[in-house]
C-alpha positions as CSV (number, residue, x, y, z in Angstrom):
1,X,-21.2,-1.3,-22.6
2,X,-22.4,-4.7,-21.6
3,X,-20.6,-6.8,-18.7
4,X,-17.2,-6.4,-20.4
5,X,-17.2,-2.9,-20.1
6,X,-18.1,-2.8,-16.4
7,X,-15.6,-5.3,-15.4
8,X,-13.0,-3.2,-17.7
9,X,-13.9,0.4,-15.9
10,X,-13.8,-1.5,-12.2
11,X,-10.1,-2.7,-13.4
12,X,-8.9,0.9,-14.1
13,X,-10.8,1.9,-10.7
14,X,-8.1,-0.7,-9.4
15,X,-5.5,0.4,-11.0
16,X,-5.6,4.1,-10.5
17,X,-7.6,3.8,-7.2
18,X,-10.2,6.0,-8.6
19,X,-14.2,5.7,-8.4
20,X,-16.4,6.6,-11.3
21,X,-19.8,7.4,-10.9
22,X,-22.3,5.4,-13.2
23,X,-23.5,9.0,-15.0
24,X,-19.3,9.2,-15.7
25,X,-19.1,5.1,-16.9
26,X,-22.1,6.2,-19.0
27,X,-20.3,8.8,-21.5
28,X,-17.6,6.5,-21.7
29,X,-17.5,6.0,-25.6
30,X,-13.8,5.9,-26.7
31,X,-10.4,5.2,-25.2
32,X,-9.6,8.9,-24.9
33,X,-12.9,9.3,-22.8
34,X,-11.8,6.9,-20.7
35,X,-7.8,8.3,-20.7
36,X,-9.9,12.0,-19.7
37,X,-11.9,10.7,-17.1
38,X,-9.0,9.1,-15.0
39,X,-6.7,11.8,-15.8
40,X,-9.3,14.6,-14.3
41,X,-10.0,12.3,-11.5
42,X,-6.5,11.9,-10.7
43,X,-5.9,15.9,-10.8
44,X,-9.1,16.4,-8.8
45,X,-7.9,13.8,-5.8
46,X,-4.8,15.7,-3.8
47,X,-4.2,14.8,-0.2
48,X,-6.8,13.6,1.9
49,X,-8.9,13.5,-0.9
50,X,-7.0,10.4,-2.4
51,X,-7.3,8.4,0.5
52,X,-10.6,9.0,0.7
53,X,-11.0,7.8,-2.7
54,X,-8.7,5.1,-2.5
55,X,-10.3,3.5,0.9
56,X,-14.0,3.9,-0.7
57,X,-13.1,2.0,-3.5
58,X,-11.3,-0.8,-1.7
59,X,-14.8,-0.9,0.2
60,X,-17.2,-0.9,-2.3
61,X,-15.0,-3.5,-4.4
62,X,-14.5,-5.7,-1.7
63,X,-18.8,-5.1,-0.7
64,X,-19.2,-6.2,-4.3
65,X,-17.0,-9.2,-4.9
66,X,-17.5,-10.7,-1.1
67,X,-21.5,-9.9,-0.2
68,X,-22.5,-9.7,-3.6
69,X,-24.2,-6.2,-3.6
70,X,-24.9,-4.5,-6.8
71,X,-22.1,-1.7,-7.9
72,X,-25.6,0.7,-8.6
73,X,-26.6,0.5,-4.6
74,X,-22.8,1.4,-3.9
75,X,-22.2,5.0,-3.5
76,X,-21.4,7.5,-0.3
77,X,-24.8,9.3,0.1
78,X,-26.3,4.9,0.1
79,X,-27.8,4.4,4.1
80,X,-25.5,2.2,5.9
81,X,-29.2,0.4,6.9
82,X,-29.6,-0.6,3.0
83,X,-26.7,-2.1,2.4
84,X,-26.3,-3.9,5.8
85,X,-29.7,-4.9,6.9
86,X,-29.5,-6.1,10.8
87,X,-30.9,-9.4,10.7
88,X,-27.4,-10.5,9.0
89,X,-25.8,-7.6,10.1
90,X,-22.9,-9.1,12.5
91,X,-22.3,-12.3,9.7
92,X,-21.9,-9.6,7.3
93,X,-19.8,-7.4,9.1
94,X,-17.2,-10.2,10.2
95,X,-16.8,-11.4,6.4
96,X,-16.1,-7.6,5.5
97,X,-13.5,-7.5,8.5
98,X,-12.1,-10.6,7.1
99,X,-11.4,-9.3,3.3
100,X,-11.1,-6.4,3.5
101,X,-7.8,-6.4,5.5
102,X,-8.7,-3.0,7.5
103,X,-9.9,-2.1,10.7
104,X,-13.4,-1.4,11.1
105,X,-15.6,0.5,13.3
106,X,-16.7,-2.0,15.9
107,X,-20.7,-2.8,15.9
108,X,-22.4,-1.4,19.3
109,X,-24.7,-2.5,21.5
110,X,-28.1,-0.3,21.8
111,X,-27.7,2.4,23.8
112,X,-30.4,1.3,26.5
113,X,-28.2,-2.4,27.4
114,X,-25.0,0.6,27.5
115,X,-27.2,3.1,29.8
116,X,-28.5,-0.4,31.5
117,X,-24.9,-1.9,32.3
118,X,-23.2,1.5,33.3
119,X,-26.1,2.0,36.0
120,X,-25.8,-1.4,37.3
121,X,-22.1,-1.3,37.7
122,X,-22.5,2.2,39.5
123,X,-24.8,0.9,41.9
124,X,-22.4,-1.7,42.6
125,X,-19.6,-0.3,43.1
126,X,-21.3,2.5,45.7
127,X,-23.2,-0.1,47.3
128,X,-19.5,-1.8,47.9
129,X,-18.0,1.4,49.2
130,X,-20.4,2.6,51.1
131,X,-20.8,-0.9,52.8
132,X,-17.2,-0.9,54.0
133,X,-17.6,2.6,55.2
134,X,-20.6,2.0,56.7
135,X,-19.1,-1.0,58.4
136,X,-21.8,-3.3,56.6
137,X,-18.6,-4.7,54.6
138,X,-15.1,-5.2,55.4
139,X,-12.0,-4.2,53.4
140,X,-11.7,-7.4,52.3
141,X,-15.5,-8.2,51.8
142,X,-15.5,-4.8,49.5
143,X,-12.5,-6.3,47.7
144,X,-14.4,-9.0,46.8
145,X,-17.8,-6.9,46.0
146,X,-15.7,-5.6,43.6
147,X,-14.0,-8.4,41.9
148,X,-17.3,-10.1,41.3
149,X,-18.4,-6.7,39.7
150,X,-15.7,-6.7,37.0
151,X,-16.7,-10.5,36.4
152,X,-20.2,-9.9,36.0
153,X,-19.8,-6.7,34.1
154,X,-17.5,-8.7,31.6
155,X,-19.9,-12.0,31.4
156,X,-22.7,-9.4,30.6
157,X,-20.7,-8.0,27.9
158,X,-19.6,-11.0,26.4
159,X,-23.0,-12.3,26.6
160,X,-25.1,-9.3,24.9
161,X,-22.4,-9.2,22.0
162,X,-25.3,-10.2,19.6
163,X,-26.6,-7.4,20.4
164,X,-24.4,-5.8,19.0
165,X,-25.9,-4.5,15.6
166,X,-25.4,-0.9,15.4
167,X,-22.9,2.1,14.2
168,X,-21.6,5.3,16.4
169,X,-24.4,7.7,15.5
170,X,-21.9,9.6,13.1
171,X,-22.4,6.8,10.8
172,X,-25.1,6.7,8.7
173,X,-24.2,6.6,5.1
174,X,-21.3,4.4,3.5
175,X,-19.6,8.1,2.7
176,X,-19.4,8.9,6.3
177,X,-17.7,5.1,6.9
178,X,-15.2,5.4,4.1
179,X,-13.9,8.5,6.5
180,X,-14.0,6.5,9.8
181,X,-12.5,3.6,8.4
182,X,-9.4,5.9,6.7
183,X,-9.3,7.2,10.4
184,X,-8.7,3.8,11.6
185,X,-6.0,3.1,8.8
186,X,-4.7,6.2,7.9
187,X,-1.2,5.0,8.3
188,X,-1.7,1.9,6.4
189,X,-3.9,3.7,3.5
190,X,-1.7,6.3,3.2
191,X,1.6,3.7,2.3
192,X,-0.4,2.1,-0.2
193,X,-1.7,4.6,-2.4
194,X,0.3,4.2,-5.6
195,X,1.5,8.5,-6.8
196,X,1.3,8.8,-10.8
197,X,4.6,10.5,-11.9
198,X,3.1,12.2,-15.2
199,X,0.5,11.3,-18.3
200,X,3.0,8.9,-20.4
201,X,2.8,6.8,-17.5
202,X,-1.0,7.3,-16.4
203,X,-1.0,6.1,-20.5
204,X,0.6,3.3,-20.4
205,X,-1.2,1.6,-17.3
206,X,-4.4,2.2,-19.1
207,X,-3.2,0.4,-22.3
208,X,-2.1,-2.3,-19.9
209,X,-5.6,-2.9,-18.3
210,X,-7.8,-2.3,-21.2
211,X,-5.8,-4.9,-23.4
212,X,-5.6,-7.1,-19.9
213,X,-9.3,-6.9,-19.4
214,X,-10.6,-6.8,-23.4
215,X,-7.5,-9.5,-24.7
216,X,-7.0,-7.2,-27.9
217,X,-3.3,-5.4,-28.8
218,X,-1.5,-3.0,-27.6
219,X,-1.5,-1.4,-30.7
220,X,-5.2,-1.4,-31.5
221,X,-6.0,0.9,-28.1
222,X,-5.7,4.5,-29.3
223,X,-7.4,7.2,-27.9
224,X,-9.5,7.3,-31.0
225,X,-10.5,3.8,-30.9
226,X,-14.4,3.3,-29.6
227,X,-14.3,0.4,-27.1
228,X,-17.7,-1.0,-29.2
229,X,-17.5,-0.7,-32.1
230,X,-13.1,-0.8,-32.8
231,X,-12.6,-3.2,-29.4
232,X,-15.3,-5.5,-29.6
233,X,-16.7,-4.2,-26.2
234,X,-20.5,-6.1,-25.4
């Protein structure tokens, strides 16, 4: 199946909040194949599994319609590196934040400004107690060594947020984000997934999107019916 049939398998990925692999797309010939596939997927997902599912697909949906990137390059074993590359890393990053409607893992600095800025403010801060002690400082000298701490501390922060261009090192692959994102929105993930009643009505949707997405009747989709050859599918 040509474009028609991608855009119509993406719609019942909607609909069911379901992902099908390219191999599974591929033996796609009839309606009933298509009725099998989301009715095994549906009986595989339970629990945790679901949302897993569900937030992976409002990922890689939102990674194709808003950056563009090819439905082949998305799946969970794809690098994080490939899909994001860091020279537009942080532009990418905020459009996804801004579509996707979830929270995302916030991008790090490197791990040598971190190491760099946590020694610095250490140093500080004992050269400010040590000076009152010592009676280099006092009390409200230190105070002050220490206000101007937090103030530099938060400029350099602020300032080295370009910088910021990397994942915690549990994320590599778009897999292990799915699952940190559904951490972050587990509540809000788990209110939205839709729960399928029985077959009749897992029927009936389908109908609805394939004669939404292909403009023929209602009557014509049977499980029989080949989506090429009966549906006009190119």
């Amino acid at each position: 199946m040509g474009l028609d049939g991608v855009e119509m398998i993406m719609a019942t990925e909607e609909e069911f909040q379901i992902t099908l692999s390219d191999l599974e797309a591929g033996k796609i010939i009839t309606v009933g194949d298509l009725y099998s596939q989301v009715l095994s997927k549906l009986g595989e997902l339970r629990g945790i599994g679901c949302l897993t599912s569900h937030s992976f697909y409002k990922l890689r949906r939102t990674l194709i319609k808003v950056l563009g990137i090819q439905r082949h390059q998305l799946f969970p074993q794809q690098p994080m590196e490939i899909i994001f590359p860091k020279q537009c890393r942080r532009a990418q990053w905020k459009k996804l934040t801004e579509q996707l409607n979830f929270r995302l893992p916030e991008l790090q600095r490197p791990k040598w400004f971190s190491r760099l800025l946590t020694i610095g403010v250490l140093f500080w801060l004992a050269g400010s107690i040590l000076g009152n002690i010592l009676g280099f400082f006092s009390p409200l000298q230190a105070g002050i060594s220490v206000i101007l701490l937090w103030v530099c501390a938060t400029m350099a922060y602020r300032l080295s947020e370009p910088l910021a261009v990397y994942w915690a090192p549990e994320i590599t692959t778009l897999g292990e984000m799915t699952k940190k994102i559904l951490r972050l929105n587990f509540g809000t993930t788990n209110s939205t997934v839709k729960q399928w009643n029985n077959d009749q009505e897992i029927w009936e949707s389908l109908q609805r999107v394939i004669v939404e997405q292909l403009g023929v009747k209602s009557d014509e989709v049977v499980k029989s019916a080949c989506f090429v050859e009966d549906l006009g599918v190119d």
